[in-house]
C-alpha positions in Angstrom: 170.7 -58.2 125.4 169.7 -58.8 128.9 166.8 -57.2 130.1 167.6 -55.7 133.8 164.7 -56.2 136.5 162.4 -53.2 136.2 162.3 -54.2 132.6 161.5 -57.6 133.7 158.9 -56.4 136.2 157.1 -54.0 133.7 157.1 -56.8 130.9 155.5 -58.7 133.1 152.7 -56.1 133.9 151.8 -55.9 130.2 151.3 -59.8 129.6 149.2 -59.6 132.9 147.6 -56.6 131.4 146.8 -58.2 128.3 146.0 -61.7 129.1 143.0 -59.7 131.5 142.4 -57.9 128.8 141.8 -60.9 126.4 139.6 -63.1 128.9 137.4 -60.4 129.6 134.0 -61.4 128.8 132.6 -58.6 127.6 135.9 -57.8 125.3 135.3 -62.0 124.3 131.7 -61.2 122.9 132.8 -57.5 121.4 135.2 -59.9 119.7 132.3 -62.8 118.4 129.8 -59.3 117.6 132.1 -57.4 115.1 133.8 -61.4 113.8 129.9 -62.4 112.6 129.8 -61.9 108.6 126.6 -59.7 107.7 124.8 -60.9 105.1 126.7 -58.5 102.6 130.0 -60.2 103.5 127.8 -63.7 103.0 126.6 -62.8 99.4 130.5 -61.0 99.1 129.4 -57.6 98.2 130.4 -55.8 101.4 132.6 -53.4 100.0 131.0 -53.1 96.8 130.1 -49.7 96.2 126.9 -50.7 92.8 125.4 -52.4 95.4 125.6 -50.3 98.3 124.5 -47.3 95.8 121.2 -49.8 94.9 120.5 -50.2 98.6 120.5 -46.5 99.6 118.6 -46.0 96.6 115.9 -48.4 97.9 116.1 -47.3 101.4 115.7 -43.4 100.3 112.7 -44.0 98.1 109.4 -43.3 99.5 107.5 -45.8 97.6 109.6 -49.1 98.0 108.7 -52.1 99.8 110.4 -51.5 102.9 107.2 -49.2 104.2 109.1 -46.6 105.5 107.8 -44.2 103.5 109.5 -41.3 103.3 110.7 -41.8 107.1 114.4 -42.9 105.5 114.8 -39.9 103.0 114.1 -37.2 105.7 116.4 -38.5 108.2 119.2 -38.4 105.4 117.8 -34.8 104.7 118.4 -33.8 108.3 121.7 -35.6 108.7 122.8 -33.3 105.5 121.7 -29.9 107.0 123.7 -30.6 109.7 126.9 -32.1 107.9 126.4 -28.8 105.2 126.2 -26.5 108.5 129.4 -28.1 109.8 131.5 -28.0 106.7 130.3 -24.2 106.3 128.8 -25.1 102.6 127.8 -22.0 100.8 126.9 -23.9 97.7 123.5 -22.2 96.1 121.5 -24.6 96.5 121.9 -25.6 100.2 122.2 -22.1 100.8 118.7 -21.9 99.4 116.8 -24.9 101.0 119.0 -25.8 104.1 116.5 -23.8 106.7 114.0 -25.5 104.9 115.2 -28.6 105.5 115.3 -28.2 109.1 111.6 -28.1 109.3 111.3 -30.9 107.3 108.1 -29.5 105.2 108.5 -32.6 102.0 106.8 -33.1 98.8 107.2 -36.5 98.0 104.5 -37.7 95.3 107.0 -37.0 92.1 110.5 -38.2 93.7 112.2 -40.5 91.7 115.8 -41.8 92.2 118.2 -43.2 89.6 121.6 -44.9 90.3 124.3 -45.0 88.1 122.8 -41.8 85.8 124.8 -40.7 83.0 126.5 -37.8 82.3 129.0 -36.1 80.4 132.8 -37.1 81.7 130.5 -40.1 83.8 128.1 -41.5 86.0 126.2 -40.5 89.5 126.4 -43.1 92.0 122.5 -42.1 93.1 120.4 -38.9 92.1 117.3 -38.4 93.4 115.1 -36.2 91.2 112.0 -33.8 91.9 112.1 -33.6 96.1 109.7 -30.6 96.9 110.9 -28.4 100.3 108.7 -25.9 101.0 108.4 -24.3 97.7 111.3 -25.3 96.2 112.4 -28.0 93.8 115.6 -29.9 94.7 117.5 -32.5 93.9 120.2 -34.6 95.8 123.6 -35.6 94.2 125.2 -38.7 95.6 128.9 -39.7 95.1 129.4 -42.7 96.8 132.9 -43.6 97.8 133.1 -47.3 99.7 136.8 -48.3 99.4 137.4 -46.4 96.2 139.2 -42.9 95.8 137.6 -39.8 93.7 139.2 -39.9 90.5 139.8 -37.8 87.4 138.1 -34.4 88.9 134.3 -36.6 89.4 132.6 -33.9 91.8 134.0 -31.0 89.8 132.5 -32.9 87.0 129.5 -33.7 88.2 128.7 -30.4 90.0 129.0 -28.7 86.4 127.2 -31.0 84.5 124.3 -31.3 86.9 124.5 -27.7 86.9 123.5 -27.6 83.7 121.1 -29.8 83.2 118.8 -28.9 86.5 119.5 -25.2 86.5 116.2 -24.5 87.7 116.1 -27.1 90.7 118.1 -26.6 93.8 120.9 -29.0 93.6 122.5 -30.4 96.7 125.9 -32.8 96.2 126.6 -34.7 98.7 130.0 -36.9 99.4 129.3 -40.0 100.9 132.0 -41.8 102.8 133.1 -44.7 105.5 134.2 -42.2 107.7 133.3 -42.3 111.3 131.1 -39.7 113.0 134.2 -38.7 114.6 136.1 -38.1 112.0 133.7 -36.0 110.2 133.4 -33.5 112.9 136.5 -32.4 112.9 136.1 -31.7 109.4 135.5 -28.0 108.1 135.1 -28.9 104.5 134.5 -31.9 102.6 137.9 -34.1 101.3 136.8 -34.5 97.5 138.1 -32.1 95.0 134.7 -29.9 94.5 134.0 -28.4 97.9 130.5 -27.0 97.2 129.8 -31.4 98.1 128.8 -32.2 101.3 130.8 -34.9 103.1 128.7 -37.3 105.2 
């Protein structure tokens, strides 16, 4: 098939285009930034979601060597009033805590924080235990999804059998994903089959 010549015209706008595009320096270094391997892709556990659960675990504990303090755990606190204010959650316990959490008023001296904690039906990527808000005890739920799918009903599980066990804490469940700011905003409620979870 021959190509008449305002095809050949506009082809040849579009290879210009590109080849510009493609010697652009500052598209050239984009392109070295995002090629570098981080040192998870060196040790080959970027998309492993054990050790990505162990590293949020360390990062959100107030009393681990990275002397944060508790610096990390209330910026995820904040982040998950706003995500839960988003997605509308009406879930008791962020109901309960979630203007609380706005001012940011912690208790940190009994936290502790598990990964992988057992339950009936599975186990919780990360729970972090005994968080004081104001003068409430609550605790934060954390399903970790990396490249995985939820599977066999987990949240609904979990959000029952936590339920259970810390009926007299405030229990917030949270969702944690890879996707983008973006996407999440355009979210009203969160993707995983219990939707008293928080998506973030």
């Amino acid at each position: 098939m021959l190509m008449n010549n305002n095809e050949t015209i506009k082809l040849q706008r579009i290879l210009n285009l590109l080849t510009y595009f493609q010697s652009d320096s500052n598209v050239r270094m984009l392109h070295r930034k995002f090629k570098r391997k981080s040192i998870t892709d060196i040790y080959g556990v970027a998309r492993k979601e054990l050790q990505h659960s162990n590293f949020l675990a360390w990062l959100l504990d107030p009393y681990e060597s990275h002397g944060l303090g508790a610096y990390a755990l209330e910026r995820f606190l904040l982040l998950v009033a706003r995500r839960g204010m988003l997605q509308k959650n009406n879930d008791k316990g962020f109901s309960s805590v979630k203007n609380d959490l706005l001012l940011l008023q912690l208790n940190v001296s009994n936290v502790s924080i598990v990964t992988e904690y057992n339950v009936n039906g599975g186990r919780i990527d990360i729970l972090v235990e005994n968080i004081q808000i104001g003068d409430k005890t609550v605790n934060l739920i954390i399903e970790n999804k990396v490249d995985s799918k939820e599977h066999d009903g987990q949240t609904s599980t979990y959000y029952n059998e936590i339920n259970k066990r810390f009926h007299n804490s405030e229990n917030i469940y949270i969702f944690l994903t890879p996707k983008s700011s973006k996407v999440l905003d355009t979210l009203s409620k969160p993707s995983c089959d219990c939707k008293k979870f928080i998506e973030i």
